[in-house]
C-alpha angles and dihedrals in degrees: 000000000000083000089050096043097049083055095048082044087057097050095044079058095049088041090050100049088050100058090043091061087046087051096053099041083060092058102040103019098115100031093053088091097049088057086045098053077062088074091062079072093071148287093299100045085043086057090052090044091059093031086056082043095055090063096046098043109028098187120098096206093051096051080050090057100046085047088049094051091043082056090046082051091059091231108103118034130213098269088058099039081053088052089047085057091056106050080051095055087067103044082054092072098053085088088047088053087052098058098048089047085060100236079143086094091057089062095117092053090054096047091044091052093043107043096065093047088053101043098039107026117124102200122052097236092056083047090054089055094065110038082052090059086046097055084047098046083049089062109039080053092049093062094054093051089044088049091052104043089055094042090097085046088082084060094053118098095194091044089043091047095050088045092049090050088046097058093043081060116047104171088052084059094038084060100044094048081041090056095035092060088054091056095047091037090220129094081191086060098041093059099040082059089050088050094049089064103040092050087062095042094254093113118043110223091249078059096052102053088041080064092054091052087053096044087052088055080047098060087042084054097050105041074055105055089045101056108033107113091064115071084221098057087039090060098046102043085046090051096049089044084061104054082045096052092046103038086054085050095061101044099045095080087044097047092115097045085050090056104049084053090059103043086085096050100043096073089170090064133241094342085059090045091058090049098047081052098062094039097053087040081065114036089052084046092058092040097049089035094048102072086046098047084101104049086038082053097046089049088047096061094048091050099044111044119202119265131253126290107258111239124266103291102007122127122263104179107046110110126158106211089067086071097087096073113046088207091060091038096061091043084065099047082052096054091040090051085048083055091051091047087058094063094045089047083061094042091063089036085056094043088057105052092046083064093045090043109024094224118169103197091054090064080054093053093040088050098052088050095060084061085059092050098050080043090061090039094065100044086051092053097049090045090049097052094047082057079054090064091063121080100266130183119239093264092057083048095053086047103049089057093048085052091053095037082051092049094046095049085045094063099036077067101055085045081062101045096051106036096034119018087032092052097043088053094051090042089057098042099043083054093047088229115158124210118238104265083250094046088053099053099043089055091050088053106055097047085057088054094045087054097051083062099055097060083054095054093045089055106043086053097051094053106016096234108171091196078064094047092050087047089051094048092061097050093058094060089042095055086048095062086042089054094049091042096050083051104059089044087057092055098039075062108056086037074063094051099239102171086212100057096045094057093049104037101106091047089047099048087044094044088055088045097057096047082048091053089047093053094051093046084050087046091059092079092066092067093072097042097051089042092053083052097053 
């Protein structure tokens, strides 16, 4: 039963740590870039900014992902990501911190203020809230049961022995804690652990820091693990598995001594100890790193290439270990939907210039790229409704819905560009008509206008601006009344009985159609936006 117990006690940790990550993600989710966009302002802004991170969201491997997309969105480089890390490193021990100072004996007050927040609240924030107590209240009540359930172990000859052999060997226990954070996913859960046993004398306190020393290998390892397929996690989990390796190199042979120096300051005894250890691990980590993060930086990107360029249509930003955190998630589709838009944006460029040039092998290419549209659509949709599957707030929600309605639009375009404006070209240059000189140049210029507007939609969308939207909202009434009024100058012509403009009439009036039919589909995401602002 003890056995069974100090495994139920592991997973309540896990579990715990977990929702308090969820918790937080509904709280902060949307708010975590914005704290981000502060590293651009140097190495030491970019520490508290990890380090503020750290508390909202405490999972290493989210903050590394957040860093990671900051560094895809060309705003924040290596050198400050690095410096992001460790700032986190040291918000990651806060939890540690709770559970030495034995708030572990307050869960209930935790669970009792949390579960009514969760299960009533109204608004997701206050939701978040509470899921966030809960998660806490899980893990303050996972170290008692974990304490008790190891409390027989100190009586026990075989456990003491293999203790005693683990802390004659540190690095043996520095692998095998090492080894055990990558298997609960959680440096929070293997030193609670740690502190569990030490608190019943199973674990002597050496152990126990050794255990931190292990558990800091472990985050390098993970973060690792996690990002190695792209070149930009790679560096910077290299690069934060090297100021861990070196930093537990160099404490290993100083553990006693640390521990004497510590002894003054951890009123609360050897669980204290073990906590003031991994924060001090940190904090001198991030003093000593944080002149070097340039040099380090500089190494990293000779060492790790970038990848290769993805081939022509193919997705950047899908990754699925976004997926994790709705809020990061989101932030990819959107750069991946900006990526889509650039495809459709050259399509009507194309499409213009085959009317300008009447150049046949320019409808071919443009038809071919609305394949590779359709092509993105599809893998952001599938990638979208897997984030669905995730608990999301209402204003996820809300955006989710905006990304898919974006994409769809985006792809409705290129529909029109292909099957209608390309059509009409090669209609008009396999048949060698000429537009009127005025009907030329109104055509011209409505496409001009229909693409101004592109670049506004793609930019309200991208940052939700509703100044944008409004902008965007005019236009569209304006471009109506040009339309109409393009129209009736095309008719007064051929009531004038201008040869070029009855040849080309039909190609003219369904060339007009078709720009009028983009520019409502790229009005539509400025419903959301104005909606949000309301």
């Amino acid at each position: 039963m003890a056995f069974l117990n100090f495994l139920a006690g592991i997973a309540l940790m896990v579990y715990g740590i977990r929702t308090l990550r969820k918790g937080s993600d509904r709280v902060f989710g949307a708010r975590l870039r914005r704290i981000l966009q502060t590293a651009t302002q140097g190495k030491l802004r970019a520490l508290m900014a990890g380090f503020l991170l750290s508390i909202l969201i405490p999972s290493s491997t989210g903050v590394a992902l957040i860093s990671v997309e900051a560094i895809s969105a060309g705003y924040v480089g290596l050198a400050q990501s690095l410096a992001v890390m460790l700032g986190a490193n040291i918000g990651f021990t806060v939890t540690v911190q709770l559970l030495a100072f034995r708030f572990f004996i307050y869960n209930g007050l935790f669970l009792a203020a949390g579960m009514p927040l969760f299960l009533f609240g109204k608004r997701p924030a206050v939701r978040g809230i509470g899921q966030t107590l809960i998660g806490l209240g899980f893990l303050l009540l996972s170290i008692q049961l974990i304490s008790a359930a190891v409390a027989p172990l100190k009586d026990n000859a075989d456990v003491m022995e293999v203790m005693g052999v683990l802390q004659n060997h540190p690095f043996w226990l520095l692998g095998f804690t090492a080894m055990l954070k990558v298997l609960l996913q959680s440096a929070t859960a293997t030193i609670g652990i740690a502190i569990a046993l030490v608190t019943q004398g199973v674990l002597s306190v050496n152990g126990g820091v050794a255990v931190v020393l292990g558990a800091n290998i472990g985050i390098g390892v993970t973060a690792l693990m996690a990002g190695f397929k792209r070149p930009e996690t790679r560096r910077m989990a290299m690069g934060n598995l090297a100021f861990k390796v070196a930093g537990v190199a160099v404490c290993v042979p100083l553990t006693t001594g640390l521990i004497h120096l510590l002894e003054p300051v951890s009123p609360q005894g050897d669980t204290q100890v073990i906590a003031n250890a991994h924060t001090l691990f940190n904090v001198v980590l991030a003093v000593v790193g944080l002149p070097v993060i340039g040099m380090l930086a500089k190494l990293l990107e000779k060492l790790v290439p970038d990848r290769p360029a993805p081939r022509e249509g193919q997705a950047r930003h899908l990754e699925p270990a976004y997926l994790q955190s709705p809020a990061l998630a989101l932030g990819q589709a959107t750069q991946e939907i900006l990526h889509m838009a650039d495809y459709v944006r050259g399509m009507l460029h194309d499409a213009r210039r085959a009317f300008q040039q009447g150049d046949i092998a320019l409808c071919d290419e443009v038809q071919k790229r609305d394949d590779l549209v359709d092509n993105l659509n599809n893998e952001i949709k599938a990638y979208i409704t897997k984030i669905s599957e995730e608990s999301l707030t209402a204003e996820e929600s809300r955006r989710e819905v905006a990304l898919l309605t974006f994409a769809n639009d985006l792809e409705s375009i290129g529909d029109i560009i292909d099957k209608n404006l390309i059509d009409l070209a090669r209609k008009k240059i396999t048949q060698q008509l000429e537009f009127s000189a005025e009907g030329r140049g109104e055509l011209d210029d409505y496409f001009g206008k229909v693409v101004e507007n592109f670049e506004i939609a793609t930019s309200a969308f991208a940052t939700r601006d509703p100044v944008l939207a409004e902008k965007l909202m005019r236009h569209k009434h304006h471009l109506s009344e040009t339309e109409r009024e393009y129209r009736n100058r095309h008719f007064h012509r051929l009531h004038a009985g201008l040869k070029e403009s009855f040849e080309t009439s039909a190609i003219h009036l369904d060339a007009l159609t078709a720009l009028k039919r983009i520019n409502s589909h790229l009005t539509a995401v400025a419903y959301p936006i104005l909606e949000r602002a309301r």
